[in-house]
C-alpha positions in Angstrom: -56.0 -37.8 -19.6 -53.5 -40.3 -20.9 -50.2 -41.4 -20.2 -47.3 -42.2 -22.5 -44.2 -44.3 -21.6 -40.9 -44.4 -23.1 -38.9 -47.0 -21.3 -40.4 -47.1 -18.0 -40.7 -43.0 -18.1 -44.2 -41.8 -18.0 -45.9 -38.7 -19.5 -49.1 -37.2 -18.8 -50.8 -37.0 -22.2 -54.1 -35.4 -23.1 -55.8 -36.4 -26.0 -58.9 -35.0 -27.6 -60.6 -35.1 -30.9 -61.7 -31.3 -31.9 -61.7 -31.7 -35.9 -60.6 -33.6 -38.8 -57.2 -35.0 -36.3 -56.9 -35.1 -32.6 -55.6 -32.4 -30.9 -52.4 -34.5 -28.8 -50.0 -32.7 -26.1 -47.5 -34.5 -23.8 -46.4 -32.9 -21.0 -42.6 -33.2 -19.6 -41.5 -31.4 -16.1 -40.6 -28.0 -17.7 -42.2 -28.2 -21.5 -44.0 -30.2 -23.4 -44.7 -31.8 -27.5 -47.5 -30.8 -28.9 -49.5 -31.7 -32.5 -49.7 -28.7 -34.7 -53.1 -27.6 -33.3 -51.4 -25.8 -30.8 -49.9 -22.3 -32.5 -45.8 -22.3 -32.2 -46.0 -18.5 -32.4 -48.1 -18.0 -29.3 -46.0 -20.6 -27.5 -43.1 -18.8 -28.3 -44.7 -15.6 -27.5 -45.5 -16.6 -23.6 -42.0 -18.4 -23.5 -43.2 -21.7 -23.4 -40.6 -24.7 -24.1 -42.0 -26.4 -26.9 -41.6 -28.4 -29.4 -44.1 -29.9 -32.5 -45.3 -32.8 -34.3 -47.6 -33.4 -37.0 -49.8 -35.5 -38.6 -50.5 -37.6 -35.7 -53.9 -39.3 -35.5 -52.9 -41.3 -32.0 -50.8 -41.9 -29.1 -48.8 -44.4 -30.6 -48.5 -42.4 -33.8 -47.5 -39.5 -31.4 -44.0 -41.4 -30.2 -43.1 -42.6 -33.7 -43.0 -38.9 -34.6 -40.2 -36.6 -35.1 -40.1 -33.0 -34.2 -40.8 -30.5 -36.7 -41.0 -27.3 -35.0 -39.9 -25.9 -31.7 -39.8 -22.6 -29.4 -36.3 -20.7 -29.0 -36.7 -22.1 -25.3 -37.0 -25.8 -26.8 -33.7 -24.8 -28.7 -31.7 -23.9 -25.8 -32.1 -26.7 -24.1 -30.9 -28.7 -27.4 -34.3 -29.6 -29.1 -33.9 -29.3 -32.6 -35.9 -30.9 -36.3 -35.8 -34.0 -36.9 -35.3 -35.4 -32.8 -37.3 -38.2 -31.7 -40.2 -37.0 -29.2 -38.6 -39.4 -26.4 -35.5 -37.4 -26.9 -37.3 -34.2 -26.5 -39.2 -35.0 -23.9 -36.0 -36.3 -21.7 -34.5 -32.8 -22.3 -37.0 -30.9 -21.3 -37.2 -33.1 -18.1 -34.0 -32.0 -17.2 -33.9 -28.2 -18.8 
């Protein structure tokens, strides 16, 4: 396990090369960002808040990324395209 901090705010992180890129998640209180390894139709199938990244090859390429994708749960709480990851991940600390 990793960490990654955005302004003093830490995030477990869990990085893991399983193929041609690694597969990345971060983990926030009540969702977490993921790399496109992990399938947004599953996610949204279990209900998971969620949102996506891709074509990240590290950590620090990870918070330089914008979201691409997200779960209807991600939407609700005001997650949309285009957000930066440390935005997401703030939201779904407090959703």
């Amino acid at each position: 396990m990793d960490e990654v901090s955005f302004d003093g705010k830490s995030y477990i992180a869990l990085k893991h090369n399983i193929g041609n890129l690694p597969l990345i998640v971060v983990k926030a209180k009540n969702g977490y960002v993921a790399c496109s390894y992990i399938d947004k139709s599953t996610a949204e199938k279990v209900g998971d808040i969620a949102a996506f990244v891709s074509g990240v090859k590290e950590l620090e390429d990870f918070k330089k990324a914008k979201i691409r994708h997200t779960t209807t749960w991600a939407e609700d709480l005001g997650i949309r395209e285009g957000m930066s990851v440390k935005k997401a991940l703030e939201l779904m600390d407090l959703g």
